[in-house]
C-alpha positions as CSV (number, residue, x, y, z in Angstrom):
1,X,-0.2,-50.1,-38.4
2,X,-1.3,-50.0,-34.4
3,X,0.7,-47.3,-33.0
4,X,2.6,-48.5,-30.0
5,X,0.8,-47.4,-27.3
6,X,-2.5,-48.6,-28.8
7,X,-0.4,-52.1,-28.9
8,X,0.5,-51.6,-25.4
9,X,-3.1,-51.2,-24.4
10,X,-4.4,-54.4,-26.0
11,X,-1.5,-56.2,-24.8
12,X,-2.0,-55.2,-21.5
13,X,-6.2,-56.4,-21.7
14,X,-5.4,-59.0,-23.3
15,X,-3.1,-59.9,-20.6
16,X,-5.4,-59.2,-18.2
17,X,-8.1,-61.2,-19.5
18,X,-6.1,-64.0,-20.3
19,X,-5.3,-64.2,-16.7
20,X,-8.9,-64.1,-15.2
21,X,-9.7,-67.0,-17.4
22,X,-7.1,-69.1,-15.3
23,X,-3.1,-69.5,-14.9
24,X,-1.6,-68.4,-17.5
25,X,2.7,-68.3,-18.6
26,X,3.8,-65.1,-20.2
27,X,4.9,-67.7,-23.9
28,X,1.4,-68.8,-23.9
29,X,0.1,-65.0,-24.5
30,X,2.7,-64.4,-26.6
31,X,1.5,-67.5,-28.6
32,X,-2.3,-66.9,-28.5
33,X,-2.0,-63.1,-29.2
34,X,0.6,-64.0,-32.3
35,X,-2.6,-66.3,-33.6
36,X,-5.3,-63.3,-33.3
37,X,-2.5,-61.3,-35.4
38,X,-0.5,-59.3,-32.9
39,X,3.3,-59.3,-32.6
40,X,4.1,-59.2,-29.3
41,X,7.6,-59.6,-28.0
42,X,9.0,-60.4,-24.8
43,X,9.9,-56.9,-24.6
44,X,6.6,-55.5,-25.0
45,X,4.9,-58.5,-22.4
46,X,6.8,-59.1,-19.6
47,X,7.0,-55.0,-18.5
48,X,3.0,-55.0,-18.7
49,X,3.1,-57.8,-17.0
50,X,5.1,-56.2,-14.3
51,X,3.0,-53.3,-14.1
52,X,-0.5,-55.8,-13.5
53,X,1.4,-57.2,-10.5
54,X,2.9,-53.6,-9.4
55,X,-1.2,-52.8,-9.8
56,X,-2.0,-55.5,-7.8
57,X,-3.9,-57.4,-10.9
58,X,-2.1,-59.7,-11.0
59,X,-0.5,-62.6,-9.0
60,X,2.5,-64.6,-9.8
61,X,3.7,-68.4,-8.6
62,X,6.7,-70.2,-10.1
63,X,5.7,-73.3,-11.3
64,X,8.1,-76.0,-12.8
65,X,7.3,-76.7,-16.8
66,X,9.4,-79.3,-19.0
67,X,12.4,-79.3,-16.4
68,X,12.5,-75.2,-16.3
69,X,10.7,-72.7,-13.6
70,X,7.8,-71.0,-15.2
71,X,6.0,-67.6,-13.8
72,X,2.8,-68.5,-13.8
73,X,-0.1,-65.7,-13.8
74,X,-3.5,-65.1,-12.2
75,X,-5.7,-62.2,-12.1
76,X,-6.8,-61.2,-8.6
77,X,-10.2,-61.0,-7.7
78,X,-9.4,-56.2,-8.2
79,X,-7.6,-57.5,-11.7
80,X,-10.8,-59.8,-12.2
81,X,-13.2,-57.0,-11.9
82,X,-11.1,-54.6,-13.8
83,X,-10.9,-56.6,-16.9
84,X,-14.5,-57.1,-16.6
85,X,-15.1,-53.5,-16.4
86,X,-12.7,-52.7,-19.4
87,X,-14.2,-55.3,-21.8
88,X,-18.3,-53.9,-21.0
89,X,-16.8,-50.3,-20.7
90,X,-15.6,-51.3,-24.9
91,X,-18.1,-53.8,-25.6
92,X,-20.7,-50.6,-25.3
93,X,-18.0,-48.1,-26.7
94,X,-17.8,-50.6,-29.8
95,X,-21.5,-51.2,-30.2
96,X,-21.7,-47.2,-30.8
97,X,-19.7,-47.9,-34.1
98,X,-21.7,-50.6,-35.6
């Protein structure tokens, strides 16, 4: 089993990612990570979410969604290039295992 930081640091790519690919709610990462096998709760989410916009990687706009006000996520153009930097800095960190 991922240990819980481990979890928190995929969560928190992932998140990150997900973001730079376009707007993004935080049930809609919940969702897609639950499909790549994760289990991540509100619990776990919403503070790393917190912490990308304390980072300033993140943006937030509330956005209305089936009658209810969503928070809706971006990466900013810093979050943008971090993620990128992250996912070459383990692409080549990965590539070292194969």
């Amino acid at each position: 089993m991922i240990d819980r930081e481990f979890q928190r640091g995929f969560v928190k790519l992932y998140a990150l990612w997900r973001a730079s690919k376009g707007e993004v709610y935080g049930v809609q990462i919940i969702e897609e990570m639950r499909v790549l096998g994760f289990r991540v709760s509100p619990g776990t989410l919403y503070p790393v979410l917190h912490t990308l916009l304390e980072e300033k990687d993140l943006s937030v706009t509330d956005r209305i969604a089936n009658g209810k006000i969503r928070k809706c996520y971006r990466a900013t153009p810093k979050g943008r290039e971090e993620a990128e930097e992250v996912i070459e800095k383990l692409t080549k960190l990965l590539r070292k295992f194969r």
